[in-house]
C-alpha positions in Angstrom: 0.0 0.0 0.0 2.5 2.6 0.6 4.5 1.5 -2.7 1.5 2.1 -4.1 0.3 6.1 -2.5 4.4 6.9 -3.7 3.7 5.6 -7.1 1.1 8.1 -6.7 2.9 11.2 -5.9 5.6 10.5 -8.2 2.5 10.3 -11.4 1.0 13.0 -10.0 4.6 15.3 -9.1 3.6 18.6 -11.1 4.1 21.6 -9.7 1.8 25.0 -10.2 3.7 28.5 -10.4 0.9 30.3 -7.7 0.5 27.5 -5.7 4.1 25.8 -5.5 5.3 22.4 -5.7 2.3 19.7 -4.9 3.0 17.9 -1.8 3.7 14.6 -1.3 3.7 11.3 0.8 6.9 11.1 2.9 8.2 7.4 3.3 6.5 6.4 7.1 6.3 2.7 9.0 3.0 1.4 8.8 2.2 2.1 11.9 3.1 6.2 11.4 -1.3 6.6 10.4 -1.8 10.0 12.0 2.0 11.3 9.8 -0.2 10.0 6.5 -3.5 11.5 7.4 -1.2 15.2 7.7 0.0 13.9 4.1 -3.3 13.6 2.9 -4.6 16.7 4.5 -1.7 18.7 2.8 -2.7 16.9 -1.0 -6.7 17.7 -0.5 -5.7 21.4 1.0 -3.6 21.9 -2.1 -5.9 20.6 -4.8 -9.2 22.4 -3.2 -6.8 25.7 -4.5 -5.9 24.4 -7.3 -9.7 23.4 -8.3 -10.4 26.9 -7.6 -8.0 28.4 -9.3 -8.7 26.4 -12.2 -12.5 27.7 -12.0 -11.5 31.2 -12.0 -9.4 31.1 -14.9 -12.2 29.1 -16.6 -14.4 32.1 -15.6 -12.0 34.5 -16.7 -12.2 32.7 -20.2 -15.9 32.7 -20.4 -15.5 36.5 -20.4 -13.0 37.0 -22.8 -14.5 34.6 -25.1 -18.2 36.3 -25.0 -15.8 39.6 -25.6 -14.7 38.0 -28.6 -18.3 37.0 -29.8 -19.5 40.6 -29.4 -16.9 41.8 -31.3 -17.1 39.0 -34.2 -21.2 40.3 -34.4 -20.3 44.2 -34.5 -17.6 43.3 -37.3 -20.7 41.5 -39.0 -23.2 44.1 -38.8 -20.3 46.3 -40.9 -19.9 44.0 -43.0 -23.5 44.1 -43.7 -23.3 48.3 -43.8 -20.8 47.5 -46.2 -22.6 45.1 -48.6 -25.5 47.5 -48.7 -23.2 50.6 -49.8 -21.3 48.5 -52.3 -25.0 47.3 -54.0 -25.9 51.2 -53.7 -22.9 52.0 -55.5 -23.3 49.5 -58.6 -27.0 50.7 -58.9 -25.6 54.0 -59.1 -23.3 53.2 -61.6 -26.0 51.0 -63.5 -28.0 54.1 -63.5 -25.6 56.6 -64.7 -24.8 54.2 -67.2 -28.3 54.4 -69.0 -28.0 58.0 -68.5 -24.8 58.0 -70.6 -26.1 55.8 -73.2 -29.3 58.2 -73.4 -27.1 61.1 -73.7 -25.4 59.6 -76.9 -28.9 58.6 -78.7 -30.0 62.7 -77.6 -26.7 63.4 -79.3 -27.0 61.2 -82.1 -30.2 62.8 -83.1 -28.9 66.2 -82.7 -26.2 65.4 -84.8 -29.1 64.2 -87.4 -31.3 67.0 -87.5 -28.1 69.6 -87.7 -26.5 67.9 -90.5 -30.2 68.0 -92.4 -30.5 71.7 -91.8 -26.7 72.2 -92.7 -28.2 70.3 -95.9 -31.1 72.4 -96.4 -28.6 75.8 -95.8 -26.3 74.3 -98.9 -29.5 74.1 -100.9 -30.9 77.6 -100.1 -27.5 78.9 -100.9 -26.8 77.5 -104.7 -30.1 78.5 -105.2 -29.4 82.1 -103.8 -26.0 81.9 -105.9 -28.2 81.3 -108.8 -30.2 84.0 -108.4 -27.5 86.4 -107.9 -25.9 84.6 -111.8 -29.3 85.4 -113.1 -29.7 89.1 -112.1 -25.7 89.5 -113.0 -26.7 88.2 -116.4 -29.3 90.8 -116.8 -27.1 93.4 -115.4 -24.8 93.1 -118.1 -27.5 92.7 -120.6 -29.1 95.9 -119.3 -25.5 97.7 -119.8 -25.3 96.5 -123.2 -29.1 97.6 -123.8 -28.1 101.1 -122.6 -24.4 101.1 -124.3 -26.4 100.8 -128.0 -28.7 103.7 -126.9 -26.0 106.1 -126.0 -24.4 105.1 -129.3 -27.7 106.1 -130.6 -27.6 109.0 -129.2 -24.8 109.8 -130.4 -25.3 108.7 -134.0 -28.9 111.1 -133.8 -27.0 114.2 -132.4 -24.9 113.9 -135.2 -27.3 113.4 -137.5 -29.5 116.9 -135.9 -26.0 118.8 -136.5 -25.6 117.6 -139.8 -29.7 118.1 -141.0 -30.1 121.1 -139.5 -32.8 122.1 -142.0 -34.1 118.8 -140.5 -34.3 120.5 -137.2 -38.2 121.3 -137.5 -39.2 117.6 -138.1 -37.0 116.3 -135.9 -37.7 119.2 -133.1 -41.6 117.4 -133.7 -40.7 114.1 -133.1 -38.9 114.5 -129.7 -42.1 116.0 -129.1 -43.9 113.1 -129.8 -41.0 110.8 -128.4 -41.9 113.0 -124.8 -45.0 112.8 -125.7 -44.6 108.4 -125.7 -42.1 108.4 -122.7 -44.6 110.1 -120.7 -47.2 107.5 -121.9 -44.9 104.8 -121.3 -44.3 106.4 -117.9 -47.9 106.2 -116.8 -47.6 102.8 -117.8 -44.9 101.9 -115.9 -46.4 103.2 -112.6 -49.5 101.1 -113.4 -47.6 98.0 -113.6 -45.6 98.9 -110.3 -49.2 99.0 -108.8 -49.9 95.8 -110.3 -47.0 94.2 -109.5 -47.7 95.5 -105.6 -51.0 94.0 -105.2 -49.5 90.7 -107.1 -46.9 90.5 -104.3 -49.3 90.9 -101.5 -51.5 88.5 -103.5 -48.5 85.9 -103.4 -47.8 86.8 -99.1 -51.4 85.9 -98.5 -51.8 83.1 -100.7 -48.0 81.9 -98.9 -49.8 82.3 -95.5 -52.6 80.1 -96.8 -50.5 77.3 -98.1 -48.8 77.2 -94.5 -52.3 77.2 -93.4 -53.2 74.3 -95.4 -49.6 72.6 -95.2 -50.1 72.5 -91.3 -53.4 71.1 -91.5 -52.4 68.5 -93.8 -49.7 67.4 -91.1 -52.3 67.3 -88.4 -55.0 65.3 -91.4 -51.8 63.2 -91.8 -51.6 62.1 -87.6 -56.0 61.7 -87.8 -55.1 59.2 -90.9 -53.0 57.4 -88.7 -55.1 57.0 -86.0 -57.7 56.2 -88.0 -55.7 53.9 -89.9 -55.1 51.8 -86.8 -58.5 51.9 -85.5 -59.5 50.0 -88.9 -56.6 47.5 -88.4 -57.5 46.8 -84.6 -61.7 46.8 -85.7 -60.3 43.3 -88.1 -58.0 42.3 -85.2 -54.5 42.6 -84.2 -54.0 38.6 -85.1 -55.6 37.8 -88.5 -55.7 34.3 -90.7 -55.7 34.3 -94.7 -55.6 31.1 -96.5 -54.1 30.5 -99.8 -54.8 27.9 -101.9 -51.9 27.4 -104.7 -52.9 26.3 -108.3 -52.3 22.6 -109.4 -48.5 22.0 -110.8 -47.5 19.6 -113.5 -48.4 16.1 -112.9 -51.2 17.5 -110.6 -52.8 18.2 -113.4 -52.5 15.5 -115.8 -53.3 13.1 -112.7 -57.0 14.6 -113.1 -58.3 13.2 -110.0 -61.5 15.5 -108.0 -59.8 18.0 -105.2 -60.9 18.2 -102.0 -61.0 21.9 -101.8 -63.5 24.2 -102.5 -64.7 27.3 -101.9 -68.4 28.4 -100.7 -69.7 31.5 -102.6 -69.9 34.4 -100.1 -69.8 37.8 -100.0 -66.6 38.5 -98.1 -64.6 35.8 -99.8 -63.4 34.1 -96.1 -65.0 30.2 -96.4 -62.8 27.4 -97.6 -64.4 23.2 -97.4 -61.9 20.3 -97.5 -63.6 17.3 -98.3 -61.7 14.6 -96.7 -62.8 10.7 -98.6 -61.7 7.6 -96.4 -62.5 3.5 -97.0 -64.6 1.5 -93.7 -64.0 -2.4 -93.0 -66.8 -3.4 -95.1 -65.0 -1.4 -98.5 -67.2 1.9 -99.0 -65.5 4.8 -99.9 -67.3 7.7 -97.4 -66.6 11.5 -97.5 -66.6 14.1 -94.7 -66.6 18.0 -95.5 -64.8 20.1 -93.0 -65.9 23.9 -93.2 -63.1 26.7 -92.3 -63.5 30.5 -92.0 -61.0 32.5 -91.8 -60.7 36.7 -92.3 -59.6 36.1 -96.1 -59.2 33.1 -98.5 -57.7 33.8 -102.0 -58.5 31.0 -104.3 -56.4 29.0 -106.7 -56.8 31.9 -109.3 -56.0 35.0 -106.9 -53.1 36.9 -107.6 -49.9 38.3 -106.4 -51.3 41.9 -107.1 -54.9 40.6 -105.3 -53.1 39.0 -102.4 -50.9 42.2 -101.8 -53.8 44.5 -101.7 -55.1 42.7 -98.6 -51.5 42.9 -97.0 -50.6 46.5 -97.8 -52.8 48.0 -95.2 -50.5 46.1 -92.3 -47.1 47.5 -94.1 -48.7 50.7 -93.8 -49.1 50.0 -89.8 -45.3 48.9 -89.8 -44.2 52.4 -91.9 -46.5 54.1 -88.5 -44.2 52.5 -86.0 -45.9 49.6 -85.4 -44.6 46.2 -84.8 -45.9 44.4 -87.9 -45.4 40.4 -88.1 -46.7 38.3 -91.3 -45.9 34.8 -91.6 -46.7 32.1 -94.3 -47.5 28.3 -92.7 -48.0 25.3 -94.8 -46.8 22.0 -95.6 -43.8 21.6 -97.9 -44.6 22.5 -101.3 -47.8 24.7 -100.5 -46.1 28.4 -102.1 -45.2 29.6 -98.7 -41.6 31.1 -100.5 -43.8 31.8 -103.6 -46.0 33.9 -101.0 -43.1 35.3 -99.2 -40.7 36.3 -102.2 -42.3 35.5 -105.2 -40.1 33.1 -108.1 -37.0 31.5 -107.0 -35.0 34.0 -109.7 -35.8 37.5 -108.5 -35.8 40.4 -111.2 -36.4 44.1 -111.4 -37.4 44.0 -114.8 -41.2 44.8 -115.3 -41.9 41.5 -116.7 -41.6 39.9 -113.4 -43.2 43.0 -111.5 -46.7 40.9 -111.2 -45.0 37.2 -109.8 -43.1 39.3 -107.0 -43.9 38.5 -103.4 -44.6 39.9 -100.3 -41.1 41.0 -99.0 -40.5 43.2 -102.1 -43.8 44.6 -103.2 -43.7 45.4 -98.9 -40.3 47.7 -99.4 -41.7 49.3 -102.6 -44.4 50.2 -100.8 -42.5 51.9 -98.3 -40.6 53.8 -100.6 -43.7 55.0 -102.3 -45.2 56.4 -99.0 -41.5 57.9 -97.8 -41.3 60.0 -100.5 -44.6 61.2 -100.5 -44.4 62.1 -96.7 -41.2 63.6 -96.5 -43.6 66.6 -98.7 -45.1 66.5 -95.3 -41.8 66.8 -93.1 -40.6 63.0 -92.4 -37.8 61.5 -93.1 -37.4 57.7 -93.1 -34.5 55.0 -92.6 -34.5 51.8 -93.1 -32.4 48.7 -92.4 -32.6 44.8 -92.7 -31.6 42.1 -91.9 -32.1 38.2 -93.0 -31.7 35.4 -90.5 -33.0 31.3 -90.8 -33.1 29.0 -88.1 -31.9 25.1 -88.7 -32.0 22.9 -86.6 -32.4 24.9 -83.3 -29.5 27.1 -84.7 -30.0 31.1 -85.6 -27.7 31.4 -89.0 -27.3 34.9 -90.9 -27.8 34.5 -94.3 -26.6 37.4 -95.8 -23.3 36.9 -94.1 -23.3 32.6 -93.2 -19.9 32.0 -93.4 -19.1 34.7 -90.5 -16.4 33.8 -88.4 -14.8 35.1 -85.1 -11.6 36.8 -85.1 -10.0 35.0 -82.5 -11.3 31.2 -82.8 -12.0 30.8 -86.5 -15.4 29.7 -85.3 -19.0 31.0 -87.2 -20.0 33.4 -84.5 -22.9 32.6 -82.2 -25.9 34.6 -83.0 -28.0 34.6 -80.0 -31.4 36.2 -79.2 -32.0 38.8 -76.3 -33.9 41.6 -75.5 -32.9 45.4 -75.6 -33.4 48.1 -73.2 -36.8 49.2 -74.4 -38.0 44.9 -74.4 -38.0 44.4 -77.8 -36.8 41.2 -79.3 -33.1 41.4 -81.1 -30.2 39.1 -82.4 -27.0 40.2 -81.6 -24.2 39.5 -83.8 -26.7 39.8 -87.1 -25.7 41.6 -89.9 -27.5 44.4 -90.8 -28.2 46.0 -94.4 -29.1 49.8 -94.9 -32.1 49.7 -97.3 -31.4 52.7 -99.3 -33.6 51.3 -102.3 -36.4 49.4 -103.5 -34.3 47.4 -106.0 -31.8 46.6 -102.7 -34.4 44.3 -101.6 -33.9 41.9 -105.3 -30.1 41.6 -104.1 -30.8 40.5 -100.7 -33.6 38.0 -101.7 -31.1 36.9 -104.3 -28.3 36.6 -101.2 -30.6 35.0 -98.7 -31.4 32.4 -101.6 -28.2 31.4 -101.8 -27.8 30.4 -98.0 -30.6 29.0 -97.1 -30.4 25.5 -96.8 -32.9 23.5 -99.2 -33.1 19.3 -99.8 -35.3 17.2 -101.7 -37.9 15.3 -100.0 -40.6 13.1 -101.3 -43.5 16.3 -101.0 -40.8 18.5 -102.9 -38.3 18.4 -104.6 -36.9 21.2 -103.2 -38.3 22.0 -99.8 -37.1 24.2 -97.3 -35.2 23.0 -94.2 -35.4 26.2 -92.4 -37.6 29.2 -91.2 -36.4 32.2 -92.7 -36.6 35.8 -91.1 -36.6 38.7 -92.8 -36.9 42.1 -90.6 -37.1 45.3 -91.7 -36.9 48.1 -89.3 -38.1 51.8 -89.9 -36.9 54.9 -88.2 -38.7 58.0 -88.7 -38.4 61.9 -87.6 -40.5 64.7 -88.6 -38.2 67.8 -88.7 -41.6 70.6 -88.8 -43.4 68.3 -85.5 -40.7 66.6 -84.0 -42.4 63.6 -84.2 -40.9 60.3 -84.4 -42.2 56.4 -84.8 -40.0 53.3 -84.6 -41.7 50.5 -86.8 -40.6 46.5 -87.4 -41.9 44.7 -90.3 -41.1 40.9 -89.4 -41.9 38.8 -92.9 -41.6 34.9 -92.3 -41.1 31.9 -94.8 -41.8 29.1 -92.1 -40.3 25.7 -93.5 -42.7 23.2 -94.5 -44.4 21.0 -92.2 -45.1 17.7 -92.9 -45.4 13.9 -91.4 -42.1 11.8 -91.2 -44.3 8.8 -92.9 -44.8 11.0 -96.1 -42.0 12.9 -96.5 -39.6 9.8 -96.6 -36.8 11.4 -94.9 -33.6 9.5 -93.3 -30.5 10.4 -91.9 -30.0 14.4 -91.8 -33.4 15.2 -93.5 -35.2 12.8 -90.9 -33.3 15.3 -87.8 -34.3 18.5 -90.0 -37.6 16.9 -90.1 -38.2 16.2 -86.9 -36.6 20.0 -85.8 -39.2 21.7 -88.2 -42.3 19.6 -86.5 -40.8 20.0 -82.8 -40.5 24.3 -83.4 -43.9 24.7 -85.2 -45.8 22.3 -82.1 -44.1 24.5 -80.2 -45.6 27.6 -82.3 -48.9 26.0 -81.6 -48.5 25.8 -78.0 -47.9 29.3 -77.9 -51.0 30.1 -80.0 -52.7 27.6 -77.6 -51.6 29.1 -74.7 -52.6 32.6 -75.9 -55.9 31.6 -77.1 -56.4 30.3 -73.2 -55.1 33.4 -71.8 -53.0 31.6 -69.5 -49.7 33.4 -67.6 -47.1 31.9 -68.8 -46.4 31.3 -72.1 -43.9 29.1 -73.0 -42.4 31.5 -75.8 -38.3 29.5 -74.9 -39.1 25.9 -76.0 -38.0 26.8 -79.5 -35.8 29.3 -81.3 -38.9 30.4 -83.8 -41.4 31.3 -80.7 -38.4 33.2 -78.7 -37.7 35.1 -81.6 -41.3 36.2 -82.7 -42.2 36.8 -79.1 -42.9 39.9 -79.8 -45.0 39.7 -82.4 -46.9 37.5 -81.0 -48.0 38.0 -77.5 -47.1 41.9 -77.7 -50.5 43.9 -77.0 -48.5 46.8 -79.8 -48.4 44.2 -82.2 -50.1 43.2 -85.9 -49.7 39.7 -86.8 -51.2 37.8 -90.0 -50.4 34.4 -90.7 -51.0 32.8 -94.2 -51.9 29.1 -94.3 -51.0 28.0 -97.9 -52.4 24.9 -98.9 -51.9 22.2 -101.6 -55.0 21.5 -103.7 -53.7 18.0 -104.5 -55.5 15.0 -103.4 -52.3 13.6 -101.9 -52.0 16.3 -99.5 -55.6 16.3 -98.1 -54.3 15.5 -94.6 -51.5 17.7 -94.2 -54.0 20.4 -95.7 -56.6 19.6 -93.2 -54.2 19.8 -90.5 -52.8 23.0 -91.4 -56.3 24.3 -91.7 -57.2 23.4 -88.4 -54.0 24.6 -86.9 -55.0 28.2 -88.5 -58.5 27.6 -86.9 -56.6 27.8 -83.9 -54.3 30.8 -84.5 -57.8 32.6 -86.3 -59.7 32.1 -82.2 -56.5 33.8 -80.4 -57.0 37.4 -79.2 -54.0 40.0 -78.1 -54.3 43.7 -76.8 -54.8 46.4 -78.3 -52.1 47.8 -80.4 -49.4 50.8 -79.4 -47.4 52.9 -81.8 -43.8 53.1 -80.6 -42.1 56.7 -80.5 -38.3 56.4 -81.3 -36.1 56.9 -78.5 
């Protein structure tokens, strides 16, 4: 036992600098109880201290450690203080930034308007300097006028001293020459008279023309109005069907079609009769009626189809956002439509097969140069996209490529400062003619990527995009609209079973069908009125988003259909698809002012 209490002591031999060395068990007999009790007093003496020692410096370390937590929770609140200043700051910076960029489009149009009056200055001034030729010319004429009547004069005086027995006569005939001047001078004073009251004939009839010039300007902004109350009385989304002529082997094949077309008065009933076989081998029929706002017939024309159109281009040259697309099935004169011939000329030959897209600029042009009488002056610019495949591609510059990787550049879709719907990257083309239109058809022709398929022989792969946007200032009002004109080739739709495509036209295929069931969801969604409309599933929705769910926009969609007998189902299910797109309803339209 006492081996073991030593063992003890010498474990347990540390020493504590306040309290001093531990004490501990001295070597005693066995007998020696009352010398070990002492020991054992001395051990529990010296660690009750040392307990409580220990518990004050635990205390004292409570305190310094809640110190520390108060001052961990102030330097969190600053850093909070902090935070808040530095997202002040960036707002602040975000703000001033639109400021800036405002600044530059107020000095932009500045910069417009000085250089057109500069313009107008250098006109006034060749025609001043062509005034001042003109009265120079008869200046000199005037001093040759009086240079042959002095020599006169002359000639006469020498004359009167030479015929001096002439002197009587001639003495007569000054009198009658005074005689005539006087006359003549009476006439004179009659024409200054009548060449007062002409003047102040010409400053009141000025005054009227302003008169009637300014209430021409202010008839020109009623027409406008007026204009779009028309437009928004047929509806801001409208349907027209277009039924192509028979092609070719259509004809010769001479079976009955399953179109026709109910006489009525406003020309907007179309019936597809749809024949089908039962189990027992009897051939049964089944009309479907459709109505739609317009439906042009196998013998309308490009001239009778544009006259419907034009009133919507006029919207677009008003500043509003203007969207006209052609749907169909492959092979249907959607392109036909759109751009008229697959060879595009300017010669007047071809003036009555031209489509939409250029009678559309030629249009504008007309109406721009009759305005700008009226104080407006127009640009225009355009660009020419297709998607393929789920993949925006520019065709008027395809093979684009990045400076840096070699790689095309990404066009991607996104929306500006004032929300509308852009592409960034896209090239865009200045418009400064009607004929520019011919080259960029002829361009985007090119590009766009085309196959054969069993419905056609050459059918279009893509949707093709062709946006036209129109700036316009009026330097006598300061007005100023901002227009888009969206004109859409959609590629054709048809079934996988009868198209027969494989391999890269079976994935172009299938892209085409997933993007316009995507545009019908959209029309769907619309036509419900619900929240959200799932605009994002495809590249062709996200890019006409716009247009189509916009309350300040005009959208007309053609449905072209194929007469044949072959294509009865794909023209009954574009017909019903435009059913659905004919029931949708949007606000009411908004004209944009340029920024």
């Amino acid at each position: 036992m006492a081996g073991g209490l030593g063992g003890s002591d010498d474990s347990d031999g540390s020493e504590d600098e306040e309290l001093g060395p531990r004490p501990t068990m001295q070597p005693r007999s066995e007998n020696d109880i009352q010398g070990r009790l002492r020991d054992l007093e001395k051990i529990a003496i010296y660690m009750a201290q040392k307990t409580r020692t220990t518990k004050k410096a635990k205390k004292q370390l409570r305190v310094e450690l809640d110190e520390n937590s108060t001052h961990v929770a102030q330097l969190e609140l600053e850093k909070g203080v902090l935070t808040t200043k530095v997202d002040t700051a960036e707002k602040q910076v975000q703000k001033l930034q639109s400021e800036k960029r405002q600044c530059e489009d107020e000095l932009e149009d500045t910069q417009r308007k000085h250089k057109s009056q500069m313009s107008q200055m250098h006109d006034d001034q060749q025609r001043l300097q062509k005034d001042v030729a003109g009265l120079r010319e008869e200046l000199e004429e005037t001093r040759t006028n009086l240079k042959s009547k002095r020599s006169e004069c002359t000639r006469l005086e020498s004359t009167v001293s030479k015929q001096a027995s002439d002197q009587i006569e001639l003495e007569s005939s000054c009198r009658g020459l005074r005689a005539k001047v006087e006359q003549l001078e009476d006439v004179v004073n009659e024409r200054e008279i009548r060449i007062a009251e002409l003047e102040q004939d010409v400053a009141t009839r000025s005054h009227t023309i302003e008169e009637l010039e300014a209430k021409l300007r202010k008839e020109e902004t009623m027409r406008r109005n007026l204009h779009n109350t028309i437009q928004e009385l047929k509806g801001n989304i409208r349907v027209f069907c277009r039924v192509r002529p028979l092609l070719g082997e259509e004809k010769d094949a001479g079976a009955a079609l399953p179109i026709s077309f109910p006489s009525c008065e406003d020309n907007n009933q179309i019936e597809l009769t749809q024949s089908s076989e039962n189990a027992l081998g009897r051939t049964t029929s089944k009309a479907f009626p459709f109505k739609f706002d317009r439906v042009f017939s196998t013998e309308s024309t490009q001239d009778i189809v544009f006259d419907e159109v034009s009133q919507l281009i006029q919207s677009a040259l008003d500043g509003y956002p203007v969207c006209i697309f052609a749907y169909g099935q492959t092979g249907s004169g959607k392109t036909h439509t759109m751009q008229g011939p697959d060879t595009i000329s300017a010669d007047e030959k071809d003036a009555q097969v031209l489509g939409i897209i250029p009678r559309a600029v030629k249009q504008i042009y007309q109406n721009t140069s009759k305005l700008a009488e009226r104080g407006w002056e127009y640009s225009l610019e355009g660009q020419f996209l297709e998607i393929y495949n789920e993949t925006i591609q520019d065709l008027l510059a395809p093979a684009a490529r990045a400076p840096t990787t070699g790689k095309q550049t990404k066009l991607d879709i996104y929306q500006d400062s004032e929300g509308h719907t852009r592409v960034k990257n896209v090239t865009t083309v200045s418009v400064d003619s009607a004929e520019r239109v011919h080259w960029l058809l002829a361009r985007a022709a090119e590009n766009r990527t085309v196959a054969a398929t069993n419905c056609n022989e050459r059918s279009s792969r893509s949707h093709s995009v062709f946006t036209l946007y129109l700036q316009g200032t009026n330097t006598l009002t300061g007005e100023s609209s901002s227009g888009v004109l969206n004109l859409i080739d959609l590629a054709g739709s048809e079934r996988l079973s009868s198209s027969g495509s494989s391999g890269d036209r079976l994935k172009e295929t299938q892209a085409i069908n997933k993007s316009l069931a995507c545009l019908g969801d959209v029309i769907a969604a619309l036509a419900k009125g619900n929240r959200h409309i799932p605009y994002r599933n495809s590249k062709l929705t996200h890019l006409l988003q716009e247009s189509l769910g916009a309350g300040n926009s005009k959208t007309l969609m053609f449905v072209c259909v194929n007469p044949s007998p072959l294509s009865a189902q794909e023209s009954l299910c574009s017909l019903q698809f435009a059913t659905k797109v004919n029931s949708c309803q949007i606000g009411t339209a908004r004209r944009q002012a340029a920024s």
